[in-house]
N, C-alpha and C positions, 0 to 999 in steps of 0.2 A: 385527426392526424393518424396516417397510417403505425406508423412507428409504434405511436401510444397505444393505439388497437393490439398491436402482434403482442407490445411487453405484457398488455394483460389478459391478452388468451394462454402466453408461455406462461404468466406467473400464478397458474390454474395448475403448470404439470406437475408430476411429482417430480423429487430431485433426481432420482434416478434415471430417469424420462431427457430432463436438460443434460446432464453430464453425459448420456451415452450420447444427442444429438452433435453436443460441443465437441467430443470426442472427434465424433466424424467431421465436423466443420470444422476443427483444426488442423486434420490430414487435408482436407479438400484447398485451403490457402496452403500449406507448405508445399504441395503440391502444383498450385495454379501459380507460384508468385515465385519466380527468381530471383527478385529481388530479397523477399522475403526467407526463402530458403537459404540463401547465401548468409545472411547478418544471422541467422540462428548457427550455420555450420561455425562460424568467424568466431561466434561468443560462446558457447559451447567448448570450443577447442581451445577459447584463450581461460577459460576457466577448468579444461583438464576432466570434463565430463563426459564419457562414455557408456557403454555398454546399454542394456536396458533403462537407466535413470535419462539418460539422453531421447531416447528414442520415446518413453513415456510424455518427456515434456511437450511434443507434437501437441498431442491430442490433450496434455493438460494445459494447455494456453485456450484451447477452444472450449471446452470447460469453464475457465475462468468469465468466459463472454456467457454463453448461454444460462449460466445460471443467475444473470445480473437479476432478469424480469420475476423470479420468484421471492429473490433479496428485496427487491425492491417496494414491490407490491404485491406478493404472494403471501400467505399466511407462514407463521413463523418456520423455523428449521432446527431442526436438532442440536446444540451448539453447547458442546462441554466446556472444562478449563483445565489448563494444565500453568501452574502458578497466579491465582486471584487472588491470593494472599499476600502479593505484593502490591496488586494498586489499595486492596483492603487497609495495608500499612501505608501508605504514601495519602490518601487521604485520610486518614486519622490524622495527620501534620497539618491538613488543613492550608498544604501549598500546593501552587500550581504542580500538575502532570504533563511532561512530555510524551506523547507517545510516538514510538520511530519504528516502520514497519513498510517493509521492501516488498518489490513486486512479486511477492510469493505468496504461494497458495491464493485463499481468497480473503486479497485484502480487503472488501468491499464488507465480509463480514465482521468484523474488530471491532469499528466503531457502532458497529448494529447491534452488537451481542453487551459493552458497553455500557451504550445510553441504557439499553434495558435491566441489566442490573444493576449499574451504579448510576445513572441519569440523573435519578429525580433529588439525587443527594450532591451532585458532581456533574454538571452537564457538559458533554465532548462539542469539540467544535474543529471540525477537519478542513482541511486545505482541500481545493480543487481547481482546477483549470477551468473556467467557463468556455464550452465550444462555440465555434463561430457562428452555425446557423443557429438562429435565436430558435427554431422549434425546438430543437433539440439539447440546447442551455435549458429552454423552460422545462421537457423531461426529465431533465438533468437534476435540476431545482425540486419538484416536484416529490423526486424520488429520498431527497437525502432531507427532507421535512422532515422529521418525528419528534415525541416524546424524550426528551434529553438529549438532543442531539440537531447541532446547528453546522451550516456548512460556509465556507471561506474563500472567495473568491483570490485566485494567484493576482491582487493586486496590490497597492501602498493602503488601499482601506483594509482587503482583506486580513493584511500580516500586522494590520493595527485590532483589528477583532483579536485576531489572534493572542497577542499581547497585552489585553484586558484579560479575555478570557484566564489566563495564567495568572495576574494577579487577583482576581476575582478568587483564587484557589478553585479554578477549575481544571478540563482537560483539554487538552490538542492534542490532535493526531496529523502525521503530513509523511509520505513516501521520500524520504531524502535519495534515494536515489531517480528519482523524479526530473530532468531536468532542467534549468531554470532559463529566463530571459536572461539576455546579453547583460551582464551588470550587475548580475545578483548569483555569482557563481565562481567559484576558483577551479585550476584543474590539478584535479587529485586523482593517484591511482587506484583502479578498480580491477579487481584481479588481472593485476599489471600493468594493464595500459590506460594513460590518461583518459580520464573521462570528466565533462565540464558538469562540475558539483555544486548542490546548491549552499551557499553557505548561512540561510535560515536557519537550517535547523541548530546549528550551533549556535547561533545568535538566539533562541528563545531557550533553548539548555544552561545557556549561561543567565538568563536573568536570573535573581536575588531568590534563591529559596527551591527556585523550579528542580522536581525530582525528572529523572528521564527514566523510562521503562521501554523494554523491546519488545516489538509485541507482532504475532502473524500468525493466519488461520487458516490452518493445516483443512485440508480436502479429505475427505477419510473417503474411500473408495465404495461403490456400490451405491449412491447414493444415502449412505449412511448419518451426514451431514460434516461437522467441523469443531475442531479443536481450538480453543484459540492459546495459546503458548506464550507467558508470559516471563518476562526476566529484568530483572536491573542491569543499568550501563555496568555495575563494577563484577557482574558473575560469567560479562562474556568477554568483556576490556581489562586490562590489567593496569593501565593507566588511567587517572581525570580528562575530561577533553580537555585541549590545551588551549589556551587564550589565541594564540595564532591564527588564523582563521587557515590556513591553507594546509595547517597541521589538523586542524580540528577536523576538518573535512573529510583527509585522510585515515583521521581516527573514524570515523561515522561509517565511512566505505567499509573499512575494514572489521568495525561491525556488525555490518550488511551482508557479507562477505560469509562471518561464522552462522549466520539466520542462512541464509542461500545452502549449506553445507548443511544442513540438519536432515533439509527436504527438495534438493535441485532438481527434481523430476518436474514440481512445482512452482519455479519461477520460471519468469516470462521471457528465455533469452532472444526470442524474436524482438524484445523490445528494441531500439535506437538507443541504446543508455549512452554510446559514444557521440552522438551528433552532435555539432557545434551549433548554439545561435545562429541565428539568417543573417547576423551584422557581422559574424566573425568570420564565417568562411573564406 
């Protein structure tokens, strides 16, 4: 398959090498795509982002893509911590870990940095979309195999792995601002305006015992590598998530919301976070 070829001639380059390429492949779509220029202007301005941090995020969305193939199957990458001394406490408990972490910086690293320190005592087990063409599910598959670390299909089986995993006293990870199928979703506001929210994550936070951590991995400039940043719900929330679900939600966004604000150069505003389900339009 061609695809598999390119990811492992990229995940040969240095990081430096992918982030400067990504760089430019990020100007080159905000550029070529109107459609795509407009939803970044739209979320950008409804999040009150300007100046330099705005104009950075171009080129850090392209970033985010090019450096999949060295994450994936390139040899490791530099990758500090800033708070491990909280999943270090949350597994000494010996209960399931939530981990909740937004499309910022490179979330693709988290669960990789992870499985390899704490794996082999506490195995992660992440949510994913499976894509449509089956070549590129099976890359997809292929890539997120390792040593403590299992991956979850966005279905009724997946979100039951999930939910083992947890009382197993292990980990989950899943992107709550992600957005979900028709039915598995309330609309909650996202830096003001409704956006259809998945309400999972609430639903595995509240099982019996499950600790929730925030967790995202910071890009460090130069190809330098990544930070991964860790926190408990109650040192960025001032409230419990609340039983409601469509409160809870709101509480998760908002969240999301204070992680996005730390490092917004770094999240992905080109994403569709406001699209509605194909059933609901």
């Amino acid at each position: 398959m061609l695809m598999t070829r390119l990811f492992l001639l990229l995940a040969r380059w240095p990081l430096w090498a992918l982030h400067a390429l990504g760089w430019l492949g990020g100007w080159v779509v905000w550029l070529a795509s109107p459609t795509y220029r407009r939803r970044w202007w739209a979320h950008t301005r409804l999040a009150g982002l300007r100046g330099r941090a705005r104009w950075a995020s171009v080129g850090a969305a392209g970033q985010q893509v090019a450096e999949l193939p060295r994450l994936w199957f390139g040899p490791p990458v530099p990758v500090g911590w800033e708070g491990a001394a909280h999943i270090d406490a949350a597994l000494a408990q010996g209960r399931g870990v939530l981990f909740l972490t937004p499309h910022l910086g490179c979330f693709e690293v988290t669960p990789r940095a992870y499985a390899e320190r704490f794996g082999t005592h506490a195995p992660i087990t992440v949510l994913y979309r499976p894509s449509r063409q089956a070549a590129l599910d099976a890359l997809l598959q292929r890539a997120r195999r390792r040593p403590g670390m299992a991956a979850a299909p966005t279905t009724l089986a997946g979100v039951r792995q999930l939910m083992h995993a947890l009382r197993r006293g292990e980990a989950v990870g899943l992107l709550p601002d992600q957005v979900p199928p028709e039915g598995l979703g309330v609309w909650a506001p996202f830096f003001g305006r409704p956006a259809y929210t998945m309400t999972l994550a609430a639903r595995l936070a509240q099982q019996p015992g499950v600790q929730v951590l925030l967790a995202w991995g910071e890009r460090l400039p130069w190809g330098r590598g990544y930070v991964v940043h860790v926190q408990p719900w109650a040192q960025v929330m001032d409230a419990p998530l609340a039983a409601d679900p469509a409160q809870a939600a709101a509480q998760i966004n908002g969240a999301m919301e204070r992680l996005i604000a730390r490092a917004p150069s770094q999240y992905l505003w080109g994403y569709a976070r406001y699209k509605s389900p194909r059933a609901l339009r």
